[in-house]
KEMI-74837 format. One line per 10 residues: for each residue x, y, z of C-alpha. Coordinates in pm, whole numbers. Layout:
X/Y/Z; ...
//
This chain:
2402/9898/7846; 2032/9951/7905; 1757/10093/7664; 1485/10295/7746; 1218/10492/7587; 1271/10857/7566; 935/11141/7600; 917/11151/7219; 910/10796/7168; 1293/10791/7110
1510/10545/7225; 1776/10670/7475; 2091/10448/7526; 2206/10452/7934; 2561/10320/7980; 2604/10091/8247; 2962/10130/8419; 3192/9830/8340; 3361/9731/8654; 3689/9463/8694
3858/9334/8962; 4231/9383/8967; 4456/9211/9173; 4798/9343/9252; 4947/9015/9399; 4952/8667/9287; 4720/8575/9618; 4627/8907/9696; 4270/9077/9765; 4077/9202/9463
3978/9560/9432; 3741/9720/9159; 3775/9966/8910; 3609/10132/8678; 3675/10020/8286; 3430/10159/8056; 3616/10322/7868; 3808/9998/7758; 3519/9815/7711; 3711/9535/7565
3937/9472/7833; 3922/9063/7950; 4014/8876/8278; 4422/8749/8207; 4454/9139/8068; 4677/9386/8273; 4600/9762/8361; 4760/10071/8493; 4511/10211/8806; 4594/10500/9060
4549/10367/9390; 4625/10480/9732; 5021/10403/9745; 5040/10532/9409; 5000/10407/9037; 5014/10049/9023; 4982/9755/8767; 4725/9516/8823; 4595/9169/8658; 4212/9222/8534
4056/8837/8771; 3728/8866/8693; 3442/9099/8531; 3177/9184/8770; 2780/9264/8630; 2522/9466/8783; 2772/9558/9060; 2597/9853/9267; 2824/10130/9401; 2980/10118/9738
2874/10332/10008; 3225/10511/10033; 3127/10631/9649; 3205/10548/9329; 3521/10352/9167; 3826/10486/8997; 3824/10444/8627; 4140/10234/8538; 4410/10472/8327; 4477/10246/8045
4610/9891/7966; 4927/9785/8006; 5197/9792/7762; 5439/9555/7657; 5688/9784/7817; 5479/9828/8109; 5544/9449/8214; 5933/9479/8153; 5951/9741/8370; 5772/9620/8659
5980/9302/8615; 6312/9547/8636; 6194/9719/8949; 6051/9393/9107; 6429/9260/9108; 6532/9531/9291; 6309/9497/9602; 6523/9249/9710; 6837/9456/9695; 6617/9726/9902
6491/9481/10117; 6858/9391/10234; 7008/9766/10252; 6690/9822/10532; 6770/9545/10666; 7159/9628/10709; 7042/10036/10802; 6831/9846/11066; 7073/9650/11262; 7320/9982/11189
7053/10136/11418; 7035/9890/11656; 6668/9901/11634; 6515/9621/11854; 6190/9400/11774; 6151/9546/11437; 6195/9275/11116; 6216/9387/10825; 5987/9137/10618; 6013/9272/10259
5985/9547/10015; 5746/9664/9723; 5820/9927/9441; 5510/10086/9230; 5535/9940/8853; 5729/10309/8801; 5950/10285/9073; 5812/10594/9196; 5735/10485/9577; 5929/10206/9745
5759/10064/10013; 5924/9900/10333; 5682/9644/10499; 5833/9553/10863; 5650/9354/11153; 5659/9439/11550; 5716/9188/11877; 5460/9394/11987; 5160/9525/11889; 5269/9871/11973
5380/10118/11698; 5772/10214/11688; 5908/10506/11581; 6120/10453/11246; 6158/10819/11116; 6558/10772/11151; 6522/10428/10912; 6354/10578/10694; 6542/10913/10607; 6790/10667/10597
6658/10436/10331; 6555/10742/10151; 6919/10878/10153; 7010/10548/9952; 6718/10521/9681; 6635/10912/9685; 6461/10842/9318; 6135/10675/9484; 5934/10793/9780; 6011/10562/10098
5747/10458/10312; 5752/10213/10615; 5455/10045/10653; 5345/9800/10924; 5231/9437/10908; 5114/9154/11086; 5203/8782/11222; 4954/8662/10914; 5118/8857/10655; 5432/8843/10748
5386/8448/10709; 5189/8509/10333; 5505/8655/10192; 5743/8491/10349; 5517/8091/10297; 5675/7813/10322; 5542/7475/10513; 5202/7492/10669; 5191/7359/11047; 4919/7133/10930
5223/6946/10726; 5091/7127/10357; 5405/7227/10140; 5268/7553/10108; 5059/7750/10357; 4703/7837/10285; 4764/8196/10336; 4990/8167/10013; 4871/7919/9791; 4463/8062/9832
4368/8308/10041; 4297/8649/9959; 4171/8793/10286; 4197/8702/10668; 3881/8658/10824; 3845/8688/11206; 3964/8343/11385; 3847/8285/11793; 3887/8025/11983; 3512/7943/11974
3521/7796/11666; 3788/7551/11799; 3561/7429/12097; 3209/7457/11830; 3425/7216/11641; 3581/6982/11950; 3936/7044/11875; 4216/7009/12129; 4273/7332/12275; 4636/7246/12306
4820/7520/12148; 5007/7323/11907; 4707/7193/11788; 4547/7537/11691; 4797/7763/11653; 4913/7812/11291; 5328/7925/11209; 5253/8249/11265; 5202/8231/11598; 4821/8321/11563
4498/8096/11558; 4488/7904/11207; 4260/8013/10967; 4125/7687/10869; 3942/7723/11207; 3708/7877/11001; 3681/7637/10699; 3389/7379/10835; 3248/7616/11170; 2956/7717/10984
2902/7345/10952; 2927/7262/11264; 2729/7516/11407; 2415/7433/11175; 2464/7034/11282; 2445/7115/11613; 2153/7318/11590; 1961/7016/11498; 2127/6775/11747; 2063/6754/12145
2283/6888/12408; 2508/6645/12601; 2335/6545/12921; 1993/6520/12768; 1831/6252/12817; 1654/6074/12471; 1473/5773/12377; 1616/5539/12164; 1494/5193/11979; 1684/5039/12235
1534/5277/12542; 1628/5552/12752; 1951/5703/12803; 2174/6009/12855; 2315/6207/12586; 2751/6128/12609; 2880/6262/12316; 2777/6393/11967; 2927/6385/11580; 2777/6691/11383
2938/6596/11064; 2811/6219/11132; 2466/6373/11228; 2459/6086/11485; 2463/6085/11894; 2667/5854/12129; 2394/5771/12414; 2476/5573/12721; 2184/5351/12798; 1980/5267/13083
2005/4918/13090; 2369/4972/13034; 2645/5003/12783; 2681/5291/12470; 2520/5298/12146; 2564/5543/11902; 2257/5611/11678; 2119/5874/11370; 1971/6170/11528; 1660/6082/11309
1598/5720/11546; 1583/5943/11825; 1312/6130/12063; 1362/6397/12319; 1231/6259/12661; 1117/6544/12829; 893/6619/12530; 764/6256/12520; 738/6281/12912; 542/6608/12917
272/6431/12621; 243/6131/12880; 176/6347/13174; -100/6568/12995; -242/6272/12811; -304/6153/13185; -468/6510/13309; -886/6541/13286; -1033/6679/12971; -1036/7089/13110
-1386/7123/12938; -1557/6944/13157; -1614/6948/13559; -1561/6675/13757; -1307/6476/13513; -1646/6314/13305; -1555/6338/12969; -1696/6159/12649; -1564/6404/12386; -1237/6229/12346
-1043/6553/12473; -837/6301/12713; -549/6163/12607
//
């Protein structure tokens, strides 16, 4: 709430708008909603909100301050808390995704619809829209009208709707073993949101290319690419290239390798052999070149190379 002073010396009370983040899933992306008019809703609380696939329930994670409003406009005020009844009924229709999940599945293969997997499916805490998430061999998008009349014959009291996924979260719902050896992938145990992975960050980072080596279990680059390349990119920053020639306490040599996350450099030595030393112990040689070279040029303020002002050198 803010205060401020009104024309007539009054004081005029501005409310601020409360906003929460809801999530829907147990690792699932937070979205925000309006809640000032349940001021004394708290993060572990649950709340009805209207969404974009229909009314859903939602866990209150956090409550945000000061939070300025999006460029796509304002948010949507939450509807009201949850009842006690509100959480045994999304438990009911939760156990029947399953059951839903396995008649698509069986309408599917009825079809004989190729390269479409049907991953899972998702009721609205009312039951009122059943969704059908399936993933694609391809990236192309297939035609399921037929499926879905189908489906829609069988649970005719909640709106169908097939909905598309990807590699990535088709491997967050299904989880299991990471290919890093974790029980549980990170997609399922942490992450909210995929960020954009590229092979740069493997080759910023001097992984093996080898496509075992960076390619997570769903087929796609892993996202812990991403954990430490910010890292890396700000240690290298401050390290020389490979091939550039330094001076160390034990003399000149040619840049061989380097450890960003060691901040030190492997150097192969003039007089022969490899040392590796702290970037801090060691001088670019050009640079120290190009100070020996002027410090041997004539003073430029004076003709004929006499110079007494100490300009040389």
């Amino acid at each position: 709430m803010r205060v401020f002073l009104g024309m007539a010396g009054g004081i005029v009370k501005v409310m601020q708008p409360f906003i929460v983040g809801i999530r829907f899933q147990k690792v699932g992306k937070v979205y925000h909603f309006d809640a000032t008019s349940y001021p004394d809703i708290q993060p572990g609380d649950f709340a009805i909100v209207e969404t974009s696939r229909g009314r859903q329930l939602g866990e209150v994670v956090r409550v945000l301050e000061d939070l300025q409003p999006s460029s796509e406009g304002s948010w949507k005020p939450i509807q009201r808390k949850a009842t006690p009844r509100d959480l045994v009924m999304r438990q009911l229709w939760q156990r029947k995704e399953v059951e839903a999940m396995v008649a698509s599945r069986a309408k599917a293969a009825e079809m004989k619809l190729k390269g479409v997997k049907i991953v899972a499916a998702e009721y609205t805490f009312d039951g009122a829209r059943l969704s059908i998430l399936y993933s694609t061999e391809t990236e192309e998008k297939v035609d399921l009208r037929y499926l879905r009349n189908a489906v829609q014959r069988i649970y005719p009291r909640s709106k169908v709707e097939m909905r598309q996924i990807g590699p990535r979260d088709v491997a967050k719902l299904l989880g299991g073993m990471g290919a890093c050896g974790l029980e549980t992938r990170c997609c399922s145990m942490f992450l909210t949101e995929f960020s954009p992975i590229s092979i740069k960050m493997a080759k910023e980072q001097g992984i093996s290319l080898t496509p075992s080596e960076i390619t997570g279990m769903c087929g796609r680059l892993r996202c812990c690419l991403i954990y430490e390349y910010e890292q890396y990119v700000e240690a290298r920053k401050q390290l020389p290239k490979r091939g550039k020639r330094v001076v160390s306490p034990r003399g000149e040599g040619k840049v061989q390798d380097i450890f960003p996350l060691k901040d030190t450099v492997l150097v192969e030595l003039d007089t022969g052999g490899l040392a590796e030393f702290p970037r801090l112990d060691l001088q670019p040689w050009d640079e120290l070149e190009a100070l020996r070279r002027k410090s041997q040029e004539p003073c430029d303020k004076h003709e004929g190379g006499e110079c007494d002002c100490g300009g040389k050198g």
